[in-house]
C-alpha positions as a Python dict, from the first residue, in 0.01 Angstrom:
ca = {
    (1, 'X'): (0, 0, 0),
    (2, 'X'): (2, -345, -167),
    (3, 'X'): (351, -439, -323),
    (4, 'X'): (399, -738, -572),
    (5, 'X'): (584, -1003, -698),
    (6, 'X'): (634, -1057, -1020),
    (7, 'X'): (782, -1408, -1191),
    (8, 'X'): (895, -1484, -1532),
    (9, 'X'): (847, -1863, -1684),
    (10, 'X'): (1088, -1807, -2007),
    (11, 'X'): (1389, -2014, -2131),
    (12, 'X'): (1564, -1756, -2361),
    (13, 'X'): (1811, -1578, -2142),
    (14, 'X'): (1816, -1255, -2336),
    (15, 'X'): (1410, -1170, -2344),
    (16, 'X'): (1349, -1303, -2030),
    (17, 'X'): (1640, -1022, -1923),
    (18, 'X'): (1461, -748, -2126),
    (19, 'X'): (1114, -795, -1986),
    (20, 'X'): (1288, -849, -1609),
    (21, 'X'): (1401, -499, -1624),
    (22, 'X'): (1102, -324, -1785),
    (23, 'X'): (923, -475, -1486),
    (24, 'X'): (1145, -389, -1227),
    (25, 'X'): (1088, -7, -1261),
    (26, 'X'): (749, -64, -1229),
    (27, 'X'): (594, 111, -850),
    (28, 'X'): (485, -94, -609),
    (29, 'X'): (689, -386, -775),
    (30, 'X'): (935, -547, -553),
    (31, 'X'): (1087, -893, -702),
    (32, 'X'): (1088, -964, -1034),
    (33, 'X'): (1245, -1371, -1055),
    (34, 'X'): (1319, -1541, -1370),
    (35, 'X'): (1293, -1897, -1444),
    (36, 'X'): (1356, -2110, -1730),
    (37, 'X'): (1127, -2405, -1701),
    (38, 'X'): (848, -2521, -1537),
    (39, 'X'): (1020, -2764, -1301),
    (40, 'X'): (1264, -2497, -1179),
    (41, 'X'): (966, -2266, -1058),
    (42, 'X'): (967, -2284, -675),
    (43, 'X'): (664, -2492, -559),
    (44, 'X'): (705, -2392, -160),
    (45, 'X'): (398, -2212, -105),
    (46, 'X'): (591, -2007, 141),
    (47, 'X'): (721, -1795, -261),
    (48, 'X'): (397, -1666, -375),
    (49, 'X'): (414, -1433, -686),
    (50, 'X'): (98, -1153, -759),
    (51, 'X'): (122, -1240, -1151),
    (52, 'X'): (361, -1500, -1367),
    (53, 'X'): (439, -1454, -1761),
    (54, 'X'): (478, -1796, -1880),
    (55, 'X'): (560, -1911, -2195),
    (56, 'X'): (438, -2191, -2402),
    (57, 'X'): (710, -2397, -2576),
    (58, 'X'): (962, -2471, -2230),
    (59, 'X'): (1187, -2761, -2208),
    (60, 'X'): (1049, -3004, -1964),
    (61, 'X'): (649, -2908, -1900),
    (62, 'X'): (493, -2662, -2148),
    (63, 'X'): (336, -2340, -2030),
    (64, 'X'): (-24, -2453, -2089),
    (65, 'X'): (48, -2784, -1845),
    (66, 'X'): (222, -2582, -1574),
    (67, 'X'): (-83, -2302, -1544),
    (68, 'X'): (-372, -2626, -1556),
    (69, 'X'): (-161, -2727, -1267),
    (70, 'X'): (-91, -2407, -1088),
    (71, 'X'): (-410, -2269, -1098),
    (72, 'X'): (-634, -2387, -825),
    (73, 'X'): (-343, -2433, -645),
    (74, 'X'): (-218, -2070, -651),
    (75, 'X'): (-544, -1888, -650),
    (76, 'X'): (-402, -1518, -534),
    (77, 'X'): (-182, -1570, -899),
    (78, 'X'): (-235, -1423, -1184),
    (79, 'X'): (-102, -1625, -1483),
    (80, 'X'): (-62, -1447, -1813),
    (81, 'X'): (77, -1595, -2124),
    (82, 'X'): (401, -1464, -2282),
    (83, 'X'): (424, -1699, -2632),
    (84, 'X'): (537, -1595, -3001),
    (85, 'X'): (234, -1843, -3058),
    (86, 'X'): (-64, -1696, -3224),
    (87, 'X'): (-266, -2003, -3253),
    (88, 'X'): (-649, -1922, -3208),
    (89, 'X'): (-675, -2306, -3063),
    (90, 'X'): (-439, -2252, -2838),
    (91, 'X'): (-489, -1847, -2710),
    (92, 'X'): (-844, -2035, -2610),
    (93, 'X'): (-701, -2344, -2410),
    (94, 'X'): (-475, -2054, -2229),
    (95, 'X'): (-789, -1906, -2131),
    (96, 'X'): (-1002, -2244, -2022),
    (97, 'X'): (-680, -2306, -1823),
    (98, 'X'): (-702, -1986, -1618),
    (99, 'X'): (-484, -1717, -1800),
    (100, 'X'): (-589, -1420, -1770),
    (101, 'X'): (-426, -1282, -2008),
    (102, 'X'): (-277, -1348, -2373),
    (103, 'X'): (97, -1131, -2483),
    (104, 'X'): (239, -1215, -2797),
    (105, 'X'): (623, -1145, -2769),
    (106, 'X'): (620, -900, -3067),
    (107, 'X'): (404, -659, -2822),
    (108, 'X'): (604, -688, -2555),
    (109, 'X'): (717, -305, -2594),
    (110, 'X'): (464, -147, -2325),
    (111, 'X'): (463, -484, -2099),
    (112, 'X'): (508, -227, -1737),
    (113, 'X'): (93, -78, -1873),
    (114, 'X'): (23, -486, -1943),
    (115, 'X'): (126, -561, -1598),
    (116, 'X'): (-57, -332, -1454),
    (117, 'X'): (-385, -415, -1592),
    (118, 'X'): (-312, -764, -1501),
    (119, 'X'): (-201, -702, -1120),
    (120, 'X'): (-512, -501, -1119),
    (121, 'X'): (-740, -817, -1169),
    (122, 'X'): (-790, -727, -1551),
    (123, 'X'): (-762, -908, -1859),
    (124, 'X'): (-567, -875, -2151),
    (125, 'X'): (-547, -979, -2511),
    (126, 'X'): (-237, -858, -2752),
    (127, 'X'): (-470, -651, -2991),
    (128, 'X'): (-470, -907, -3309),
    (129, 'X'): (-535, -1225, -3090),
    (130, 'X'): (-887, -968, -2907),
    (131, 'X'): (-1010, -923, -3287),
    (132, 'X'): (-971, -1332, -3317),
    (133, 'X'): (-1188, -1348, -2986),
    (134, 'X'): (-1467, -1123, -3079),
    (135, 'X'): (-1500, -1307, -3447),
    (136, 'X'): (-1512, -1584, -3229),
    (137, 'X'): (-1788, -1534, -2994),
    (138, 'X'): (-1973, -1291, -3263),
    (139, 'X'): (-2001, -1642, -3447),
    (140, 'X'): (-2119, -1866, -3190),
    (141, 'X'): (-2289, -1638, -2954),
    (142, 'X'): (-2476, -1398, -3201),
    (143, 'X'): (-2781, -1364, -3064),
    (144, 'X'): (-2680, -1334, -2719),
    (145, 'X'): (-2446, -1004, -2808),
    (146, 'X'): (-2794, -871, -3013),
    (147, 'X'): (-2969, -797, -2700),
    (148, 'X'): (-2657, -520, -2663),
    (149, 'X'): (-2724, -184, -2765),
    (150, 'X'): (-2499, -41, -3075),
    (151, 'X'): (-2294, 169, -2833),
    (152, 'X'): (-2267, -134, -2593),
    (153, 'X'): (-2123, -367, -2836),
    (154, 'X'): (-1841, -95, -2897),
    (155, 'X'): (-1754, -110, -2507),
    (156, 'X'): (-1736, -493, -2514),
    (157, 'X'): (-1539, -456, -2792),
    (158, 'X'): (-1270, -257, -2641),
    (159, 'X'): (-1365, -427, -2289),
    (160, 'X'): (-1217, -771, -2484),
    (161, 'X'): (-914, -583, -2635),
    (162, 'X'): (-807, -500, -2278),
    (163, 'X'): (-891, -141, -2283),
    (164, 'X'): (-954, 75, -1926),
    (165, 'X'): (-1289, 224, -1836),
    (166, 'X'): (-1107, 591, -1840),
    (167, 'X'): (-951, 453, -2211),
    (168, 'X'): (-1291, 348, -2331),
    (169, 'X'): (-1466, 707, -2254),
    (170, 'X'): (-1197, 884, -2380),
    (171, 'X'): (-1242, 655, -2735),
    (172, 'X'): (-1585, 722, -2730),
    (173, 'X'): (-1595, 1125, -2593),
    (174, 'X'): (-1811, 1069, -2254),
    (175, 'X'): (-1749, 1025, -1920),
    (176, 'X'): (-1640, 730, -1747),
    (177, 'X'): (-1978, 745, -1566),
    (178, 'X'): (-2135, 663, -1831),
    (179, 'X'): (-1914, 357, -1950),
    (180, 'X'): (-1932, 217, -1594),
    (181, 'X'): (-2294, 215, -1606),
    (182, 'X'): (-2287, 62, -1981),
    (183, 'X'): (-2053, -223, -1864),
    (184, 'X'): (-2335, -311, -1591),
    (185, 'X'): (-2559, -333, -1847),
    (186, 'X'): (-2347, -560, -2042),
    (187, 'X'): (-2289, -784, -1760),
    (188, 'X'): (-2620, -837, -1656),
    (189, 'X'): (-2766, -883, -2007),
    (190, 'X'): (-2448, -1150, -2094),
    (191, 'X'): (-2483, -1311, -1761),
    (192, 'X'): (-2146, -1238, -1626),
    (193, 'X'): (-1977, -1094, -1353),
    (194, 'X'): (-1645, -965, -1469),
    (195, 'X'): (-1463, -807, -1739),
    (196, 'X'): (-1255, -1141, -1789),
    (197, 'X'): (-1566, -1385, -1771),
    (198, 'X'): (-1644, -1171, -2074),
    (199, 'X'): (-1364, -1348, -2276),
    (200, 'X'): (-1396, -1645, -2092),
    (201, 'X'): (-1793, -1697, -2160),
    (202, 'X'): (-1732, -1647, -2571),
    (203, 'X'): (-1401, -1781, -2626),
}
């Protein structure tokens, strides 16, 4: 059974303490460090964490900088914004960075399910910042989302807003099956190979 490691890039004391002990309780979870700024995160390769919530505006390097850098570097890490930020311009230089996924602090209430879509190799978008993705790509890639049946587009819709394959065929009343083979479809007919390269191809 695979156990994780969970780290927290946030200088106020008293979230950064709230979200440490939501995570904590999650299973399989086994360290859950906090860190105020970039330049205190450890950079001995010997520490490596499964996913790190990073905010934007740090003292020192901001969030953005720190993931750029970390990225290719820490390639079994999952980095995941944590920001009160809800710039579109900026939720899609998170993503060109290597986030893979977007948290607004206000939605920070169920961050244990969050966390576990992430350490699962999924993506996630707080729900208002997905809807600013889809207008997105639905404006500059429109006729590559037409080839997409009706009932496809509704799966990459929900497939974008971070939703499970067992959530999305219990939205739309069939089995899971089914969605798995409609998110093939949507892969091969967008050219992509991934839930996440979804948001990344459009954003």
């Amino acid at each position: 059974m695979k156990l994780y490691k969970i780290a927290i890039l946030e200088d106020d004391p008293v979230f950064a303490s709230q979200c440490k002990e939501k995570l904590k309780k999650l299973n399989r979870v086994t360290k859950v460090e906090v860190y105020n700024s970039a330049e205190e995160f450890p950079k001995d390769k010997e520490i490596v964490y499964d996913l790190v919530f990073v905010d934007i505006d740090l003292p020192g390097k901001n969030g953005l900088d720190f993931i750029l850098e970390r990225y290719s570097a820490d390639s079994k890490t999952n980095f995941a914004i944590l920001s009160a930020f809800e710039s579109e311009e900026i939720l899609f230089k998170a993503l060109k960075a290597g986030a893979t996924g977007y948290i607004l602090k206000k939605d920070v209430g169920d961050i244990q399910e969050k966390a576990e879509i992430l350490l699962e190799g999924g993506g996630i978008l707080s729900p208002g910042l997905a809807a600013r993705v889809i207008h997105s790509f639905r404006k500059t890639s429109h006729k590559e989302v037409e080839v997409l049946s009706n009932r496809e587009k509704k799966v990459l819709d929900m497939i974008v807003d971070g939703k499970r394959t067992k959530e999305i065929a219990a939205s739309l009343g069939t089995k899971e099956g089914t969605v798995r083979v409609q998110i093939k479809s949507i892969f091969r007919k967008l050219h992509v190979n991934s839930r996440l390269e979804l948001v990344r191809k459009f954003s």
